[in-house]
C-alpha positions as CSV (number, residue, x, y, z in Angstrom):
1,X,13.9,-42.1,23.5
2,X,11.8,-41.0,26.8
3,X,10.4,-37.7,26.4
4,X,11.3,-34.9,29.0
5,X,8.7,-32.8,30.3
6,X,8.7,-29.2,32.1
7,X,5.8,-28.6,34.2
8,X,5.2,-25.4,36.3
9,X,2.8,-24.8,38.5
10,X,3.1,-23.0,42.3
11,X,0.6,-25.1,43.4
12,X,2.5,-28.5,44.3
13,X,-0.6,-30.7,45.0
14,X,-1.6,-29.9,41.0
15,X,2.3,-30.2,40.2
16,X,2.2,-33.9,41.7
17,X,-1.0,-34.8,40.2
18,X,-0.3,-33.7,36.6
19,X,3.2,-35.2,36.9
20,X,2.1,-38.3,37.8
21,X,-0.3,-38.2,34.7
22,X,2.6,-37.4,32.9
23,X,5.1,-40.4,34.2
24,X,2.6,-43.3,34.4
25,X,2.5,-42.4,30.1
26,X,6.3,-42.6,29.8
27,X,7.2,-38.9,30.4
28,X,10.6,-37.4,32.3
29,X,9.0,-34.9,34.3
30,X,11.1,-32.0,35.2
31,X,9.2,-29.1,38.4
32,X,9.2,-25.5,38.1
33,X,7.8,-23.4,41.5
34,X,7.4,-20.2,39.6
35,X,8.1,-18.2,36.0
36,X,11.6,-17.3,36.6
37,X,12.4,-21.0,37.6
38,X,10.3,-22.2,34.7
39,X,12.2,-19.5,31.8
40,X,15.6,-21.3,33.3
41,X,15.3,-24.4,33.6
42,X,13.3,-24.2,29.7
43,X,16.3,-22.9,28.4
44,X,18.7,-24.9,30.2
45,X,17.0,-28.6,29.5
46,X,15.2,-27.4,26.6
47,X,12.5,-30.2,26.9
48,X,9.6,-31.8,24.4
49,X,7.0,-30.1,25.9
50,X,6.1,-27.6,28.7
51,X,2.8,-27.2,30.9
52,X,2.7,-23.8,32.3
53,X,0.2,-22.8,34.7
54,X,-0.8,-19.4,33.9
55,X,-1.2,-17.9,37.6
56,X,2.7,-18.2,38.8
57,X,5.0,-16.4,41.4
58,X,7.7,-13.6,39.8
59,X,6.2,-13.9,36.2
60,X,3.3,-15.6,34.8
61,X,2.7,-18.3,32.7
62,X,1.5,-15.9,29.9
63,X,4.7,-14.0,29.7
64,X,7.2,-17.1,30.0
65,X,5.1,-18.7,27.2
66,X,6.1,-15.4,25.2
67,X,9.5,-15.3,25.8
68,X,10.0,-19.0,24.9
69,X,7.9,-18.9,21.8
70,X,9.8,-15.5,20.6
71,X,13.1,-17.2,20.7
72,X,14.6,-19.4,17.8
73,X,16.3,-21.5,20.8
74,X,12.6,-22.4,22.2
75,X,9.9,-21.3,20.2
76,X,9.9,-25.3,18.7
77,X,8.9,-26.5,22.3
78,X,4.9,-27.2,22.2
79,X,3.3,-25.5,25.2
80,X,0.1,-26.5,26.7
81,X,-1.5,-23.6,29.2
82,X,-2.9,-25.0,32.0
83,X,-5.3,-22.7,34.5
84,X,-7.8,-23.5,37.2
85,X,-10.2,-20.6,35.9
86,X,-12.9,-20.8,33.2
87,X,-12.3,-17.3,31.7
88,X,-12.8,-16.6,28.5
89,X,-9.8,-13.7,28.7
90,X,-7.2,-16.6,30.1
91,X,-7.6,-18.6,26.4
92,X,-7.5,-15.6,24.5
93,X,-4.0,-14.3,26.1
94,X,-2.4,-17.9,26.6
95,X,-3.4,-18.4,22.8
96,X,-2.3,-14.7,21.3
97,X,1.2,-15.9,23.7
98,X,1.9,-18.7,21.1
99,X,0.5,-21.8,23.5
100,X,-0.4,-24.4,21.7
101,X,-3.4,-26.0,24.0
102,X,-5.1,-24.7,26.4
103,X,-6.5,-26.9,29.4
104,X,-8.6,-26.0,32.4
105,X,-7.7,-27.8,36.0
106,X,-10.4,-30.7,36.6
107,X,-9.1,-32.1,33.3
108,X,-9.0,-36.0,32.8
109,X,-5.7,-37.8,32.7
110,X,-6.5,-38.9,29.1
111,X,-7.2,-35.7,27.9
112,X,-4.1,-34.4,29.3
113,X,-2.3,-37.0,27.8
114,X,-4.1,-37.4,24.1
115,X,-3.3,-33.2,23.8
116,X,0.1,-33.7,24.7
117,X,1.0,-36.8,22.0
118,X,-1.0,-34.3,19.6
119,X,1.4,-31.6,20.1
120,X,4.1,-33.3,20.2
121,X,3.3,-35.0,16.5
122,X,2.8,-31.7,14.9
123,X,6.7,-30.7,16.5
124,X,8.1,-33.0,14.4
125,X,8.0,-30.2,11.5
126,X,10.4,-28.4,13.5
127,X,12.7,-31.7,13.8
128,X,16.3,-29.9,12.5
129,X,15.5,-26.3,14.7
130,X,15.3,-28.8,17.5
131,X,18.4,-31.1,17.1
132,X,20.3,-27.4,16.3
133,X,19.0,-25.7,19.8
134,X,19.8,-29.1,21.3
135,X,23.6,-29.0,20.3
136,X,24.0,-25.3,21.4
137,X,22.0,-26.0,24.6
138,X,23.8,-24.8,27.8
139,X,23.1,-24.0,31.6
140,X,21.4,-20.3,32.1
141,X,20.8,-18.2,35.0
142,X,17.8,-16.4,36.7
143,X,19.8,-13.0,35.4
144,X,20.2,-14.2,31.9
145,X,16.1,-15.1,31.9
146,X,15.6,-11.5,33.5
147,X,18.0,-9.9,31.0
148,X,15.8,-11.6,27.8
149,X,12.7,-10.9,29.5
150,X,13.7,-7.4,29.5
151,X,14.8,-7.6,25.8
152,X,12.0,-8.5,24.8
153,X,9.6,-5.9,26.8
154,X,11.5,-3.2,25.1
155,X,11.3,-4.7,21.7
156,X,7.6,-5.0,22.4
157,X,7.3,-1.5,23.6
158,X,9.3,-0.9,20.3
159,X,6.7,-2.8,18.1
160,X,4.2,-1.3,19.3
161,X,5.2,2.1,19.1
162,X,5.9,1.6,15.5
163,X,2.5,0.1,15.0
164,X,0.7,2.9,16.8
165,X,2.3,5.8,14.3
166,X,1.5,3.6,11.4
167,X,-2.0,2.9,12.7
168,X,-2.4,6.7,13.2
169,X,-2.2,7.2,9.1
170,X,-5.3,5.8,9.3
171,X,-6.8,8.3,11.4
172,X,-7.6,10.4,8.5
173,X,-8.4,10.2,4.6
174,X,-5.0,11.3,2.4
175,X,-4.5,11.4,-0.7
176,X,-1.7,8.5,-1.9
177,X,1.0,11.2,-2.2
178,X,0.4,12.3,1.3
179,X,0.1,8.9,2.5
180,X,3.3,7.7,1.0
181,X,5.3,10.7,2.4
182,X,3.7,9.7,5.6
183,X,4.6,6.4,5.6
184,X,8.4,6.8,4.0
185,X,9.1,9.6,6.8
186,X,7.7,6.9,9.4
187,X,10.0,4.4,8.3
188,X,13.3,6.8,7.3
189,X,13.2,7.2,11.6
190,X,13.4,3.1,12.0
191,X,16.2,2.9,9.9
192,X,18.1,4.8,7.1
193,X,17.5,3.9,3.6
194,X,18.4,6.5,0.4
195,X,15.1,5.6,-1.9
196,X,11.9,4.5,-1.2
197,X,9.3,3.4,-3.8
198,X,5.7,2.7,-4.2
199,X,4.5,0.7,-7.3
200,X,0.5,0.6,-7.9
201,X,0.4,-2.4,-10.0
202,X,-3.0,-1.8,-11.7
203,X,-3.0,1.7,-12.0
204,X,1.2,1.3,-13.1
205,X,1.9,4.4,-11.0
206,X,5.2,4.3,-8.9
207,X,5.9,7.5,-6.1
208,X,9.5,7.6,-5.6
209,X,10.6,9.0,-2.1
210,X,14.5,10.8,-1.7
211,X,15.2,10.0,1.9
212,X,18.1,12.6,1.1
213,X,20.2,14.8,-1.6
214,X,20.6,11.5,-3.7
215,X,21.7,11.4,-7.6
216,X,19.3,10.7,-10.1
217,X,21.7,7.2,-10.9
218,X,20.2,5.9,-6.9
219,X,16.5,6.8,-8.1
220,X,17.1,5.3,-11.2
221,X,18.3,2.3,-9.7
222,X,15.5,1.8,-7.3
223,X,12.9,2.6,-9.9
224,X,14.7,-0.1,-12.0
225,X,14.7,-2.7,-9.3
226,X,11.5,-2.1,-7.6
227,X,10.1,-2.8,-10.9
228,X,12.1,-6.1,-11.8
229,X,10.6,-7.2,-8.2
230,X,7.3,-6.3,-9.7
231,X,7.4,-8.7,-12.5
232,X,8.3,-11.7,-9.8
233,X,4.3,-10.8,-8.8
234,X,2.8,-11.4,-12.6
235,X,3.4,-7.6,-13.2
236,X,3.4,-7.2,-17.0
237,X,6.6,-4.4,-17.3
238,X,5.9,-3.8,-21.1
239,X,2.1,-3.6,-20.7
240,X,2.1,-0.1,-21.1
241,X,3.6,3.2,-19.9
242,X,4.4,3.5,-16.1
243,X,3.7,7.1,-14.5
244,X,6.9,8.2,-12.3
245,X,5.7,10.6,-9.0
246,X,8.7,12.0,-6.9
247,X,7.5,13.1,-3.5
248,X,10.0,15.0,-2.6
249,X,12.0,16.8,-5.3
250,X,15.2,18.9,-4.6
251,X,19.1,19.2,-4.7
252,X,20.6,16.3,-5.9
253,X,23.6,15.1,-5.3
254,X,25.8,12.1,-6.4
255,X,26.3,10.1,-3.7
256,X,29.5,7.1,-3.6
257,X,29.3,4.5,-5.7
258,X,29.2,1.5,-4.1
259,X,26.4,-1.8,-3.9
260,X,22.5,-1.1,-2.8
261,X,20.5,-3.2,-1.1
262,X,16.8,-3.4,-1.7
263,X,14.0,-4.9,0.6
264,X,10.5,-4.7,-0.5
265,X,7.3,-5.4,1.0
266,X,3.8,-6.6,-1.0
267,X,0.9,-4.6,-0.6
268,X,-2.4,-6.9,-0.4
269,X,-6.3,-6.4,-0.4
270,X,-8.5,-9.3,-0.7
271,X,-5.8,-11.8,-1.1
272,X,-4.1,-10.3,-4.1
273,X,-1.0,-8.3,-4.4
274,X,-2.2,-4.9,-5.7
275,X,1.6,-2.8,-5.0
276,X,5.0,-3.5,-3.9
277,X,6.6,-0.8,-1.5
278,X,10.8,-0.9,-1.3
279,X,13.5,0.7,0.3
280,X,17.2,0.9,-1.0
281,X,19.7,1.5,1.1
282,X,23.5,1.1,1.5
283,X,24.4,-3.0,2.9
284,X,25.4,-1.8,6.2
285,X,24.7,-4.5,9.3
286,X,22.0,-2.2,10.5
287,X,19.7,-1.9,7.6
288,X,19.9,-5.6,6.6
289,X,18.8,-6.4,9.8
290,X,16.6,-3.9,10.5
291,X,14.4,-3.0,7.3
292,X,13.3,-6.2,6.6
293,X,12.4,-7.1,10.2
294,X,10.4,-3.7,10.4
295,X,8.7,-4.0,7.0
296,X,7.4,-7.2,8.2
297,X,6.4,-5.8,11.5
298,X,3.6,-3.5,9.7
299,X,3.0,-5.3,6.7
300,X,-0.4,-5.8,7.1
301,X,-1.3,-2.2,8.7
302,X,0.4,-0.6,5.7
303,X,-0.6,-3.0,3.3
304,X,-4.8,-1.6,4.9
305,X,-3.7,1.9,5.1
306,X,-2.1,2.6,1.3
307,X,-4.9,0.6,0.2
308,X,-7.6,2.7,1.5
309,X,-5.4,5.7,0.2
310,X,-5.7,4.3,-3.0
311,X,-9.5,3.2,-2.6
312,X,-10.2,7.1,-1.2
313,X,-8.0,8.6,-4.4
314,X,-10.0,6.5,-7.2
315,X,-13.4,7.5,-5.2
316,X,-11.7,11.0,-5.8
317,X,-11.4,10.5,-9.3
318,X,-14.9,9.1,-10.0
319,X,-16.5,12.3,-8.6
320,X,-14.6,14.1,-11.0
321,X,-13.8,11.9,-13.9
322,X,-16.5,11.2,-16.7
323,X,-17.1,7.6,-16.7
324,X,-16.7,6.9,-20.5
325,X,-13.7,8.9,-21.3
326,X,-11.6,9.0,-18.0
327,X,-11.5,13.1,-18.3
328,X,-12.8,15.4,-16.5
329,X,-16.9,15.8,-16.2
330,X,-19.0,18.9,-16.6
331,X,-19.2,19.7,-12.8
332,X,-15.2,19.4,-12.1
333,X,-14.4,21.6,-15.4
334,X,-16.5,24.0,-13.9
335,X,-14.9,24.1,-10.3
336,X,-11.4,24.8,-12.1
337,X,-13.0,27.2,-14.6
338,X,-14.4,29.5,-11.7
339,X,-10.9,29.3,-9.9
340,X,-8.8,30.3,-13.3
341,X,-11.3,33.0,-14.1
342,X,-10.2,34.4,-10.5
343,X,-7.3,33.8,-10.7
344,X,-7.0,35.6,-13.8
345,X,-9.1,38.4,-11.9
346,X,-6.4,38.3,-8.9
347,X,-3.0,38.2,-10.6
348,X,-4.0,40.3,-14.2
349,X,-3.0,37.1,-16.2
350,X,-4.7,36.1,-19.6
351,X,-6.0,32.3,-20.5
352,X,-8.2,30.9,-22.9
353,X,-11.1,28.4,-24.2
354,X,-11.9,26.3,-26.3
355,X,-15.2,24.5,-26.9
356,X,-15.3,21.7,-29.1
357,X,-18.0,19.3,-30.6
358,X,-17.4,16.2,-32.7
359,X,-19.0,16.9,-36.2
360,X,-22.3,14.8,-37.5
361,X,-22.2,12.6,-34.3
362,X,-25.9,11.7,-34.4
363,X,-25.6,10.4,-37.9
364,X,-22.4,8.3,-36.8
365,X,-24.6,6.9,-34.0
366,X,-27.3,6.0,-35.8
367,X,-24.9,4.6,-38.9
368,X,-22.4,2.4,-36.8
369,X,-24.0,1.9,-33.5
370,X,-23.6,3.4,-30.1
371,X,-20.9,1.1,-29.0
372,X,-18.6,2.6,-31.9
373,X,-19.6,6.0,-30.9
374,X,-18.5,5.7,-27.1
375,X,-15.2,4.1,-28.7
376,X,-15.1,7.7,-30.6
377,X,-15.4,9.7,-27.8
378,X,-12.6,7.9,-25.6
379,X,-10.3,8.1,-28.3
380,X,-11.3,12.0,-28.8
381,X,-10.0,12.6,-25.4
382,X,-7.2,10.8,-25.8
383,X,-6.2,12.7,-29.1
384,X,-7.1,15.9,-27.5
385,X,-4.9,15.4,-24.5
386,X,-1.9,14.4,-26.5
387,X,-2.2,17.7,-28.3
388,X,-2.1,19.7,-24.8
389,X,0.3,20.9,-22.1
390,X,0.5,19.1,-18.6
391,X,-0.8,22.3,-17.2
392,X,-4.1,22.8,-19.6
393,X,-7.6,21.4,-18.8
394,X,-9.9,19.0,-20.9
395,X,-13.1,18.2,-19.9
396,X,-16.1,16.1,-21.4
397,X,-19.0,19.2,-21.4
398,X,-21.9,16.7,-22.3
399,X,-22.3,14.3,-25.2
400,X,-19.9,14.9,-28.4
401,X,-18.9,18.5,-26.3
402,X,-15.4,18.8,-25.2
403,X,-14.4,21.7,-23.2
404,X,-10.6,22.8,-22.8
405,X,-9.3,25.6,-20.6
406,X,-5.1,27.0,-21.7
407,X,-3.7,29.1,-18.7
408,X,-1.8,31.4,-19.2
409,X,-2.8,31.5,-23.0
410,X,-3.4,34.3,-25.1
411,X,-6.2,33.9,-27.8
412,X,-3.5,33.9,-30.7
413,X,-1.8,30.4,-29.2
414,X,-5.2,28.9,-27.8
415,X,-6.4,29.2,-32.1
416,X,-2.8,27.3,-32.9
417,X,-3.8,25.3,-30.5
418,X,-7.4,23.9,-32.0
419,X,-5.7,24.0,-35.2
420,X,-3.2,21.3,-34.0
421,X,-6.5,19.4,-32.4
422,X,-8.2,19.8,-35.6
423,X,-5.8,18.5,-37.6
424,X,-4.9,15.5,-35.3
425,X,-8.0,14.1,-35.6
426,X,-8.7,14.8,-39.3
427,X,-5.6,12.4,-39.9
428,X,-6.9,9.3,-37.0
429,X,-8.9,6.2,-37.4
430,X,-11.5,6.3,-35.3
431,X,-12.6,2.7,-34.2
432,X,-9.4,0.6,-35.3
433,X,-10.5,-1.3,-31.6
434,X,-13.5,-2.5,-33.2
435,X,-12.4,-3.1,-36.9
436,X,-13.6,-0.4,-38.6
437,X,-12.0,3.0,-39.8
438,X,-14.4,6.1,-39.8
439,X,-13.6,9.7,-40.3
440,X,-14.4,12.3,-38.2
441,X,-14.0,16.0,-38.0
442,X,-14.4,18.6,-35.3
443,X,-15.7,22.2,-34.8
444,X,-14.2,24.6,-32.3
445,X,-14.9,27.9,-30.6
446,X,-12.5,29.9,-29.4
447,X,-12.0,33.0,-26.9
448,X,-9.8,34.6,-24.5
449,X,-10.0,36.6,-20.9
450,X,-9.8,39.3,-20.8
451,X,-11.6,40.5,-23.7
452,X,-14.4,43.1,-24.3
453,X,-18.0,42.2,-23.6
454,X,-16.8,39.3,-20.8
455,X,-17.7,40.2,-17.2
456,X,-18.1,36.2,-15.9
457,X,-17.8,32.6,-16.9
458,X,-21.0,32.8,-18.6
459,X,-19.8,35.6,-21.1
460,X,-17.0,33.7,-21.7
461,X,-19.1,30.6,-22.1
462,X,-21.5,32.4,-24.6
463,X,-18.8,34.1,-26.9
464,X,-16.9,30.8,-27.3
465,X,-20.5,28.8,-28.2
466,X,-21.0,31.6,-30.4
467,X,-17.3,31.0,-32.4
468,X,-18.4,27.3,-32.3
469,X,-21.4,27.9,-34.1
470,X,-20.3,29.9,-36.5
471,X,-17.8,27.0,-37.4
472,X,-20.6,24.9,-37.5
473,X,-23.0,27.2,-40.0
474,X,-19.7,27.6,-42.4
475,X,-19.0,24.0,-42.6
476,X,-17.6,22.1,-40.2
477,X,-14.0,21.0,-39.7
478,X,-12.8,24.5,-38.2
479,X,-11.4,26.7,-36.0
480,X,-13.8,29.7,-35.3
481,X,-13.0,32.7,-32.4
482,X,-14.2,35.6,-30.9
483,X,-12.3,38.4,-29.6
């Protein structure tokens, strides 16, 4: 079957010359004098290849090669680029177009010719999308060229809109929180969706985002679905306990019942998925076509920005997190400890603290190893979290010292309090991890604010060290305080 070929050039002398290369090698050649012309008669004949010059009357070669590419009638045909200037801009634009080739005038017939049987090799992938453009093919017009071209400026202008607020998340560091509310209140003004969700796969965190007054069965929902996604990405569901985050509690309110529709987008870094984001939304025409189409658009530019959220959040965490046990070092505790003994100062409100220490550490090093007595001290501060509210503090002091501040805790439920602790870790195994079962036991001292003799952290501090080592001095495994 002869192959057709659409060359368009302004320049007629060039036109000739280059179709004559084109017919002496078996090619239908078919003119164009300038973009418009070129756009129509593309869509109209819909040949195997086209050679656009990129200098052209009305339009230029760069922006027909654009339209055709963008459009599932043309973007099959293989398009070679074909300018008499040597500019390094002129490759870079007829390439980010979609062309295929580019070829500078003063080219050899056989170069012209071997490029062209190369492309047209490589379109055989798109075989079927050319046989179905074929059998839909019909005569256009100059206005119906004009009317896509103008489609497709606004959808540009659109694109890149959209990509300029996303990019502007980047602008500044956030937090993941802020960053997700950024990004879900970016996208609920594309389209409308009811739920969005993030899922950090690692850190098995998911922020849930009510794009309105939904009911808890919608959140639900998407949680539920967001994480079966998950698990189609080697996402281990029932690895361990997934933290929930809303971003936007408030009213609820039971919406109709009725299907959901989910789209979801993976999150990558260094070629890995690392978190799937999703909307759900009601199945109308308008969110199927345009949420997936939109998450695509800024896939990679949110896939860049939540990552660096989550990069700048763990940084966050390793300034204030003790490297061992994942709680809270020395120099944090301190930060919060100063802003609860103001606070306490400000609003005439009572809290307490407790200092802790693991009992005969040393000799539990020296009997068993160091690497038993790090396992110790993480599963101390796991034991001593699960025996504290959301709101209280725990911090690693230094060594086998805990420290733990209880807002809004007078020094009669801050005792009841290391009691529980005490007795939580009289009753563990310490090192079932590494095979081995060893007893430990813990001293406390505890104290309160406001109470005599404490003008400043370091009162408070003293009278507490002073409870502790009186627990230590009458043996151990107790719960000392001072008033």
């Amino acid at each position: 079957m002869e192959r057709q070929v659409l060359i368009a050039d302004d320049n007629r002398l060039v036109a000739q010359v280059t179709g004559a290369i084109m017919q002496q090698a078996g090619y239908r050649v078919e003119f164009a004098r300038d973009g418009i012309e070129a756009a129509t008669k593309a869509y109209s004949i819909l040949p195997d290849l086209v050679i656009l010059d990129i200098e052209m009357p009305k339009i230029k070669g760069y922006q027909v090669c654009r339209l055709l590419k963008e459009d599932p009638m043309t973007f099959w045909i293989p398009i070679i680029m074909l300018t008499g200037r040597e500019h390094q801009s002129d490759m870079f634009w007829g390439l980010k177009t979609g062309a295929d080739a580019y070829i500078t005038k003063g080219f050899k017939p056989k170069q012209l010719i071997e490029k062209a049987e190369e492309l047209l090799a490589m379109s055989e992938v798109h075989r079927e999308a050319k046989e179905l453009s074929r059998k839909r093919r019909r005569a256009v017009t100059e206005e119906y060229v004009i009317a896509k071209i103008t489609d497709l400026l606004d959808r540009k202008l659109f694109e890149t809109t959209i990509l300029n607020d996303i990019a502007a998340l980047s602008g500044s560091l956030k937090n993941l929180e802020d960053t997700a509310i950024s990004v879900f209140r970016i996208l609920s003004n594309l389209f409308t969706f009811q739920v969005g969700t993030l899922l950090l796969l690692e850190e098995r965190e998911m922020y849930v985002y009510r794009n309105w007054s939904v009911g808890e069965a919608t959140v639900e929902e998407a949680v539920e679905r967001t994480v079966e996604v998950a698990t189609g990405y080697a996402w281990d569901r029932d690895e361990g306990n997934m933290r929930i985050h809303l971003l936007n509690p408030g009213p609820q309110e039971e919406e109709p019942s009725g299907e959901l529709v989910l789209f979801h987008l993976p999150l990558t870094a260094q070629k890995r998925v690392y978190g799937i984001l999703a909307v759900i939304g009601q199945p109308t025409a308008a969110f199927r076509r345009d949420a997936p189409s939109i998450l695509n658009l800024v896939s990679h530019e949110l896939s860049m920005i939540l990552d660096n959220a989550r990069l700048y959040e763990e940084a966050k965490k390793l300034a204030i997190t003790d490297g061992l046990t994942k709680i809270y070092n020395h120099r944090f505790f301190q930060e919060l400890f100063d802003k609860e003994f103001k606070r306490a100062n400000r609003y005439h409100t009572v809290f307490s603290l407790i200092m802790l220490d693991i009992d005969h550490f040393k000799n539990i090093n020296d009997s068993y190893g160091h690497l038993l007595g790090d396992e110790i001290l993480k599963e101390m501060a796991v034991l001593i979290k699960g025996c504290l509210r959301s709101m209280d503090v725990v911090a690693r002091y230094g060594g086998e010292e805990f420290a733990i501040l209880l807002p809004e805790t007078d020094l009669e439920s801050a005792i009841q309090t290391a009691e529980r602790i005490r007795l939580a870790v009289k009753n563990h195994e310490f090192g079932s991890a590494l095979g081995k079962s060893i007893p430990v036991t813990v001293s406390q001292g505890v104290t309160s604010y406001p109470s005599p003799g404490i003008y400043s952290k370091s009162d408070m501090v003293a009278k507490a060290d002073a409870a502790l080592y009186e627990a230590k001095e009458s043996g151990r495994d107790q719960v000392c305080y001072r008033e």
